[in-house]
MARVOSE-570951 format. One line per 4 residues: number of its first residue (from 0); their letters; for each residue y, z, x of C-alpha. Coordinates in nm, 4 decimals. Each point is the difference from the previous one (the first is absolute). Example, Ala and Ser with C-alpha at 12.3 -4.5 7.8 and 13.67 -1.06 7.14 Angstrom:
BEGIN
0	AS	-0.4500,0.7800,1.2300 ~ 0.3440,-0.0660,0.1370;
END
This chain:
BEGIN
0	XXXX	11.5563,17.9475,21.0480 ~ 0.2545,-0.1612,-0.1549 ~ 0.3440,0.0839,-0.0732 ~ 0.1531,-0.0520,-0.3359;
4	XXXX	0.3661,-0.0448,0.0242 ~ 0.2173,-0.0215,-0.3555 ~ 0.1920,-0.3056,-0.0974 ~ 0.3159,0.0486,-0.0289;
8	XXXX	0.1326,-0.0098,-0.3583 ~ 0.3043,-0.2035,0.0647 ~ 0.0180,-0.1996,-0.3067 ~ 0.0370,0.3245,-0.1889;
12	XXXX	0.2590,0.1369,0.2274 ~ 0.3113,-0.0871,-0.1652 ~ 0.2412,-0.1991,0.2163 ~ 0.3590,0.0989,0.1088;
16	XXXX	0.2062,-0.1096,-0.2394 ~ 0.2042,-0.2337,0.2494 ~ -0.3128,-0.2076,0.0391 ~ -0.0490,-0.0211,-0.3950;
20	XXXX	0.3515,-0.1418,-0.0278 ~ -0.0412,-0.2455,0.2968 ~ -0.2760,-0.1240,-0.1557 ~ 0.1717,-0.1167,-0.3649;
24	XXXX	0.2499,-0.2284,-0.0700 ~ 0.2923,0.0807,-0.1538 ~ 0.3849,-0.1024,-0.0815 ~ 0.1956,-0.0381,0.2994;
28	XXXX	0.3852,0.0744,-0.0431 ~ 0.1340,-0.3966,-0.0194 ~ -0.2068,-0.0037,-0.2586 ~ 0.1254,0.2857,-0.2203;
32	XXXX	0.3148,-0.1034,0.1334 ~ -0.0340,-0.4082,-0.1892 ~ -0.1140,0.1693,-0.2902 ~ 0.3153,0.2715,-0.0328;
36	XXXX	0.1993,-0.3521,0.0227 ~ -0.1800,-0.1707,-0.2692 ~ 0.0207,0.3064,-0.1981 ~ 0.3645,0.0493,0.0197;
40	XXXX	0.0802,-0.4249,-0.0365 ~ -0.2462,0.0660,-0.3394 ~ 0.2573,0.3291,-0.1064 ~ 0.3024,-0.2079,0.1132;
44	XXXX	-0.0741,-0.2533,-0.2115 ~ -0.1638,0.1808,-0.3465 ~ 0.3354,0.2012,0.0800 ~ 0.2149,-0.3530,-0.0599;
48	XXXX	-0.1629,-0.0588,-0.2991 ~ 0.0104,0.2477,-0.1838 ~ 0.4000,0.0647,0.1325 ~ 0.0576,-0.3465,-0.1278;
52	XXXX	-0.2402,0.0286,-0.3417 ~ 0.2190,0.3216,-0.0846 ~ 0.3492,-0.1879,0.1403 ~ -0.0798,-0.2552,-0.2756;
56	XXXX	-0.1093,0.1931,-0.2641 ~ 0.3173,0.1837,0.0338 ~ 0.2369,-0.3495,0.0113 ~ -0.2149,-0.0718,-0.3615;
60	XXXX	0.0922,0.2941,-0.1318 ~ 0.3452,-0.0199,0.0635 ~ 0.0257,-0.3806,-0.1594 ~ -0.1759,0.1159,-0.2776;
64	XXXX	0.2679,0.2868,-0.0950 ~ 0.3199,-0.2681,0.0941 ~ -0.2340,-0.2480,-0.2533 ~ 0.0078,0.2880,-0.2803;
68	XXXX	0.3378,0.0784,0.0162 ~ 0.1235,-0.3263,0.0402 ~ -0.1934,-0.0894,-0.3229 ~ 0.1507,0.3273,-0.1685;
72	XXXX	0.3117,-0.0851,0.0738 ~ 0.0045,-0.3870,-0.0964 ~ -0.1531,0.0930,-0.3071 ~ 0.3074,0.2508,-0.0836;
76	XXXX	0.2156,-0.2858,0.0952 ~ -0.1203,-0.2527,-0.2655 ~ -0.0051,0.2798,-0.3091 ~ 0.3895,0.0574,0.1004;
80	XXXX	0.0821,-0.3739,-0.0343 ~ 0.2479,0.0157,0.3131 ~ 0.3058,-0.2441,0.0607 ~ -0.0329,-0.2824,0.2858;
84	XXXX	0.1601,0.1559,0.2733 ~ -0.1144,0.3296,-0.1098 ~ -0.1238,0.2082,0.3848 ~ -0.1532,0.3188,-0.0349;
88	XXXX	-0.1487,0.2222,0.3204 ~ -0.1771,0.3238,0.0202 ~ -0.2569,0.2029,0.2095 ~ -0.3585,0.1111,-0.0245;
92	XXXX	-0.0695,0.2342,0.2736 ~ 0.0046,-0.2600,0.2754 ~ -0.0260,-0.2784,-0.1886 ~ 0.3499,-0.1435,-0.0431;
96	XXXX	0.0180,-0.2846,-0.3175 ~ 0.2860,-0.2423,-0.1118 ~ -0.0145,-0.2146,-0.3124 ~ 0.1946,-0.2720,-0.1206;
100	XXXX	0.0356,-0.2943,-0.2838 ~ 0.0491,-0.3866,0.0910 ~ 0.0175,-0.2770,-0.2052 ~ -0.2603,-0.2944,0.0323;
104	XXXX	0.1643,-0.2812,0.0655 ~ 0.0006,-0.2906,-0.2352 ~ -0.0797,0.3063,-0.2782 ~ 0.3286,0.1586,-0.0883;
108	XXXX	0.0478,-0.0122,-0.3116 ~ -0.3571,0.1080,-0.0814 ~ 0.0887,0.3727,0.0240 ~ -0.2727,0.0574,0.2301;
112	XXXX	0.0490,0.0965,0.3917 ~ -0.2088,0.1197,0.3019 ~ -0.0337,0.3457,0.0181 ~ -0.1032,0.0787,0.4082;
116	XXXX	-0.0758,0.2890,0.1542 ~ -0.0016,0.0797,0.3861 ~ -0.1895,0.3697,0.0932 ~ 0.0662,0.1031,0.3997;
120	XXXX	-0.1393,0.2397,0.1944 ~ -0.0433,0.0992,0.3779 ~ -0.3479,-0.1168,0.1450 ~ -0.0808,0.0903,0.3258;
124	XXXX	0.1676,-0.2570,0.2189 ~ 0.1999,-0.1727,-0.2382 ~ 0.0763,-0.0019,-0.3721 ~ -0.1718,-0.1192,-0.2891;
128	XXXX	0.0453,-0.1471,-0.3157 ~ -0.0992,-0.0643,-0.3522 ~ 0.1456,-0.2976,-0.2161 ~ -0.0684,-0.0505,-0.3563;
132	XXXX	0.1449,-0.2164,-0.2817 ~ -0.0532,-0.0670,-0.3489 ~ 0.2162,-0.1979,-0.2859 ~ 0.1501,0.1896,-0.2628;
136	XXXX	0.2589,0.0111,-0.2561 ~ 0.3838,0.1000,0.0664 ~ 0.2058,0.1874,-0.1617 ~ 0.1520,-0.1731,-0.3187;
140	XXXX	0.3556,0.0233,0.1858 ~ -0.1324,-0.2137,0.2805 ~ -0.1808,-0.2828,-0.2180 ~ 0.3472,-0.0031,-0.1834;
144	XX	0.2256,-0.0226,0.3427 ~ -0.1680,-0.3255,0.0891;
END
């Protein structure tokens, strides 16, 4: 007689979970830790970027509005045919402008002068500033003073 004993069914015996984890491979904490680093130098720097992008887009902005009043004003200044020595000043929100007539020299008695302008504003570490020029006509009392 013989005697039959089972097989044990171990294979279908799930294993304690501790030994299923031993068994795999996984991330180990310096490396989650390296790639929290990279991560963060990656943020730091998109961060600078778009902090800088926005910085300058803001600077451009502000030229463009000293540019268009600046232009404004000069072209005010030519239709009123000023006198040479003629200084005028006034303020645009925080734009501060000053405008003024010189003669070109060697030109006098052509009844023609510069015609400047100088816009000012606060920037963030120091002021800026918008020149602009053009020639135009004085004022009939100037051409006949020289």
């Amino acid at each position: 007689m013989t005697l039959h004993v089972p097989q044990t069914l171990s294979a279908s015996v799930p294993a304690p979970a501790y030994q299923a984890v031993h068994g795999q491979r996984g991330f180990s904490l310096v490396e989650m830790l390296a790639a929290l680093v990279i991560l963060g130098l990656a943020l730091g720097a998109l961060y600078q970027a778009a902090s800088g992008a926005t910085r300058n887009a803001r600077v451009s902005a502000e030229y463009a509005i000293a540019t268009t009043l600046a232009e404004s004003e000069l072209d005010a200044f030519v239709i009123s045919r000023p006198d040479v020595g003629t200084t005028q000043r006034g303020r645009y929100g925080d734009y501060e402008w000053e405008r003024w007539v010189e003669l070109i020299p060697g030109r006098e008695e052509s009844g023609i002068g510069w015609m400047r302008i100088m816009v000012t504003w606060p920037g963030e570490s120091q002021q800026r500033t918008v020149r602009l020029s053009t020639i135009g006509r004085l004022s009939e009392d100037a051409f006949d003073a020289s």
